[in-house]
N, C-alpha and C positions, 0 to 999 in steps of 0.2 A: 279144652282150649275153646274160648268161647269168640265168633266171629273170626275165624281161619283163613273162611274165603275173602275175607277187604284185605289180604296179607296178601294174597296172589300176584298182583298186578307188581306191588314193588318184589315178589321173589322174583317173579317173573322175568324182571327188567335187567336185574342183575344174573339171568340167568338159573337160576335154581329149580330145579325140578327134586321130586320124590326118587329119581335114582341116584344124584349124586347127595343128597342133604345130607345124610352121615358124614360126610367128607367136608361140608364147609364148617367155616370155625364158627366157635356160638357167637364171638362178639359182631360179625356179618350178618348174623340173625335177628341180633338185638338190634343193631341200627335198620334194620327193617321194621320196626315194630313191635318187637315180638319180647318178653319177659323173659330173663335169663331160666326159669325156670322152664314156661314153658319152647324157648330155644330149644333146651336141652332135651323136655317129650316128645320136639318135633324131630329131633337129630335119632333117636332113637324107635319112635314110629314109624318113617318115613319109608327106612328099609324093607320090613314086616309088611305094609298095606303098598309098597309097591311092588312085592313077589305074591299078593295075593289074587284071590279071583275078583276081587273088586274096583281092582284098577284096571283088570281087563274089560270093562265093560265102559263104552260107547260114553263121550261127554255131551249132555245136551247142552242146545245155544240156551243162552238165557233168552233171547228171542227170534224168533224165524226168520232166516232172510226171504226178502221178496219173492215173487216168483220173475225169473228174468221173461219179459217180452222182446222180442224179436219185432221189428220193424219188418215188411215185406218187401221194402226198399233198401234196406240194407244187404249188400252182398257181399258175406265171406269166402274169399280166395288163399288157397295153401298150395305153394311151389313145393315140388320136390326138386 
């Protein structure tokens, strides 16, 4: 399946992740973008690389958030 990841955003939106994808229907895949064919290697891979050790492993950002500054005029106060 070629360019998977510009899929993301709209699986995303409607909720879809790699553990439920066998469960949703193809034609909610295809109005994502997605080719009835490869709907159906996504509905079938999905399971298999989501019980693997490659999903267990850390997402990086596509790019690095800032580093936060703190003001030294700034004062944060927490009530218990």
């Amino acid at each position: 399946m070629q360019d998977a990841r510009m899929l993301e955003d709209a699986l995303s939106e409607r909720g879809y992740g790699p553990d439920i994808m066998d469960e949703v229907d193809k034609n909610d895949l295809v109005s994502c973008g997605l080719s009835n064919g490869d709907a159906l290697r996504l509905k079938r891979a999905a399971r298999i690389w989501w019980t693997s050790p490659d999903a267990k492993r850390t997402r990086r950002s596509p790019t690095p958030a800032p580093p936060i500054r703190i003001d030294d005029r700034v004062r944060i106060q927490f009530e218990k």
